[in-house]
N, C-alpha and C positions, 0 to 999 in steps of 0.2 A: 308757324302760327297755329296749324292746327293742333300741334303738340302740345303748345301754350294753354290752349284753349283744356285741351285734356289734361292738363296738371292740373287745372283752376276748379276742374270741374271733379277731380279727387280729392284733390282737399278740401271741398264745400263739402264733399259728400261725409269724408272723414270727421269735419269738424261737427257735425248734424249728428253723427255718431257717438261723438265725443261730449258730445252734451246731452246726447239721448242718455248714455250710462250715467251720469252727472246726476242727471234728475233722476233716474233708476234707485239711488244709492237714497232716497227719502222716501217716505210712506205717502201714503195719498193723502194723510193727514200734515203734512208737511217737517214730520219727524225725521232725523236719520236712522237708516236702518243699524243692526247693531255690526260689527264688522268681526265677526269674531262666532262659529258657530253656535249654534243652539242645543243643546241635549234635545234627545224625546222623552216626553213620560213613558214611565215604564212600568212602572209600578202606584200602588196607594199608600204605600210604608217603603221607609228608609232601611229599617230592621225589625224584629222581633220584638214588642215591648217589653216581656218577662229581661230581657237580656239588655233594654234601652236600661231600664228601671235599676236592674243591678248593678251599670256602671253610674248612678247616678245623674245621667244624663239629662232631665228634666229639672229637676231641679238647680245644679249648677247653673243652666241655662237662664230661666227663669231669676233667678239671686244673681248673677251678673249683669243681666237687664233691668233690673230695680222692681220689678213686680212685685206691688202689692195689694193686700185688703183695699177692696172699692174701686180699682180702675175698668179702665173700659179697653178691653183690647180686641184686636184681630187677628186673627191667622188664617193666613194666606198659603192656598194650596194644601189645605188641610188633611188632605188624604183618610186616612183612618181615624185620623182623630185623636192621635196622639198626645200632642200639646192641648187640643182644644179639653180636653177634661180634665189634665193636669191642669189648665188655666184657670179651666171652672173653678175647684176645688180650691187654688191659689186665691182668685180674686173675694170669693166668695159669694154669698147673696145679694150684699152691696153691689157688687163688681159683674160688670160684662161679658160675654166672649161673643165675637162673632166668627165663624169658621166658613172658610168660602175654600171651596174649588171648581176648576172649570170643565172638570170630566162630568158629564151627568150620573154614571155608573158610582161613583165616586160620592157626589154628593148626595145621594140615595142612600146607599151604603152609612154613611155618615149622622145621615137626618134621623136615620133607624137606632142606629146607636144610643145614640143625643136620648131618644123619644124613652129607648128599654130603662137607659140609667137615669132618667127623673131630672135631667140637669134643668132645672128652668132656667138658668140665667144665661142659655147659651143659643142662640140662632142660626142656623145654616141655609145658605144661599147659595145659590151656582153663579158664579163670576163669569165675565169676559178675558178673554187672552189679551188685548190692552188696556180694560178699561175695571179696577175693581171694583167700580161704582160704589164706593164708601161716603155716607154721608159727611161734612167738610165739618172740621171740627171737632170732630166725636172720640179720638182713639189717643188715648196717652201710648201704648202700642201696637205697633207693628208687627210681628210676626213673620218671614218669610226660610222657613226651615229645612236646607235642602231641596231647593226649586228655584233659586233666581235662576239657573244658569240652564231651566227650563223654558224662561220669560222671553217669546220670541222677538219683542219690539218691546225693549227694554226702557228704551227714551220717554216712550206714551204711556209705558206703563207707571212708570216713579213718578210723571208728571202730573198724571192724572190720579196718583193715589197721593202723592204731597198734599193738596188742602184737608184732606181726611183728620192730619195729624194735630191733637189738642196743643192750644200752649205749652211748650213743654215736654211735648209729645215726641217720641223716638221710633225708628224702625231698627228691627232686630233683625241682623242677617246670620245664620249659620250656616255652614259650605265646607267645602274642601277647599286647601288647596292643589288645585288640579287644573288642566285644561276644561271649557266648560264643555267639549266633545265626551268628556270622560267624568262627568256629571260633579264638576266642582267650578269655580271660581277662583281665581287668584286675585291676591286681594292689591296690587296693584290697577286692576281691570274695573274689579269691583270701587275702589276709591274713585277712579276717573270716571266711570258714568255715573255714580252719585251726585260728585261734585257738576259733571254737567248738567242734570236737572235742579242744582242750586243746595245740595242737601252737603253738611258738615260731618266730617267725622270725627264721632265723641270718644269711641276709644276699641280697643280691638286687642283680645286677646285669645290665647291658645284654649281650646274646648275640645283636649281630647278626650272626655267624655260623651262628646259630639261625633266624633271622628274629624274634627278641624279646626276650624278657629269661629271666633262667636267678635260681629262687628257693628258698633251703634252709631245710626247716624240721626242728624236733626235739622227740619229746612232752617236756613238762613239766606237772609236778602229775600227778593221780586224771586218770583217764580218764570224764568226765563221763556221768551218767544220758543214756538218748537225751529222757527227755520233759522232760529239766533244760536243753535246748536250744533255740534259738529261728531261725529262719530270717534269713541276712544280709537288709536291703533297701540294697540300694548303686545 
């Protein structure tokens, strides 16, 4: 009996455990966490502009994502600024940029840049690690350039930046493919947490201009509950 009693009382304990990790595996906002490591930031540049620019990189990118005179776009993790003044220069006067990142060093760096080269049409803000607090509605694009697979709570983050996106409106991913330990994406990975914040993929092709592939996606349907969600395993 009293052995009985000590089995019943292990596996209350176990079970206690087993649903301590359960709930472990969601954020205190009630997201899942992402199952799948995180890169660190490392840097505020991908590469050397002189050498981005001779392989064409900006551009291709840019002309596969549909950018044109008078949008409004984002970039996200903006680091030096790469895209954000190529964007400028793209959208034009008409046209937008806004350039966020979440390192203060970083966006400092950046805002200085922005102020020396006259860009007026371009804004820099220091972002949240879940939250890019973009006004709802406002962005024909996206931007995210060699840094999703920096995005530590990926779930909260695409959720919370999906109403951002205009009518019509797309997010631009460019990455590796690679583990995202090793600072890329595999775009199996990348399609499933997309798809579980509710977002469509519009098309995806090779940017080795980029060093990998360049992929568009766009919300479709309700923007789903966060505890209605489940964690990719790819």
């Amino acid at each position: 009996m009293r052995q009985a009693t000590a089995l019943i009382a292990a596996l209350s304990l176990a079970g206690c455990h087993l649903h301590k990790a359960a709930e472990e595996t969601r954020t205190s906002a009630g997201f899942p966490q992402a199952d799948r490591p995180v890169a660190k930031i490392v840097s505020a540049t991908w590469s050397n502009e002189p050498d981005r620019d001779r392989r064409g990189e900006a551009e291709a990118v840019m002309k596969a994502a549909g950018v044109v005179r008078g949008m409004t776009v984002a970039d996200i993790g903006a680091g030096e600024g790469y895209y954000t003044v190529r964007l400028a220069a793209k959208v034009g006067a008409r046209g937008r940029v806004l350039a966020e990142d979440i390192v203060p060093a970083y966006h400092d760096q950046l805002a200085d840049r922005i102020y020396r080269e006259h860009l007026d049409n371009v804004s820099v803000r220091l972002g949240q690690p879940t939250d890019p607090g973009l006004p709802a509605g406002s962005f024909d694009r996206i931007f995210m350039v060699h840094m999703y697979h920096e995005v530590g709570e990926p779930y909260e983050f695409l959720w919370r930046m999906r109403p951002a996106l205009s009518n019509g409106g797309e997010v631009v991913v460019v990455d590796a493919d690679r583990p995202t330990q090793n600072h890329g994406t595999p775009p199996a990975l990348l399609d499933c947490e997309f798809k579980t914040v509710g977002y469509m993929l519009v098309k995806r092709m090779k940017m080795p201009q980029a060093g990998g592939y360049l992929a568009l996606y766009k919300a479709q349907g309700p923007r789903p509950e966060p505890r209605a969600m489940n964690a990719c395993k790819i």
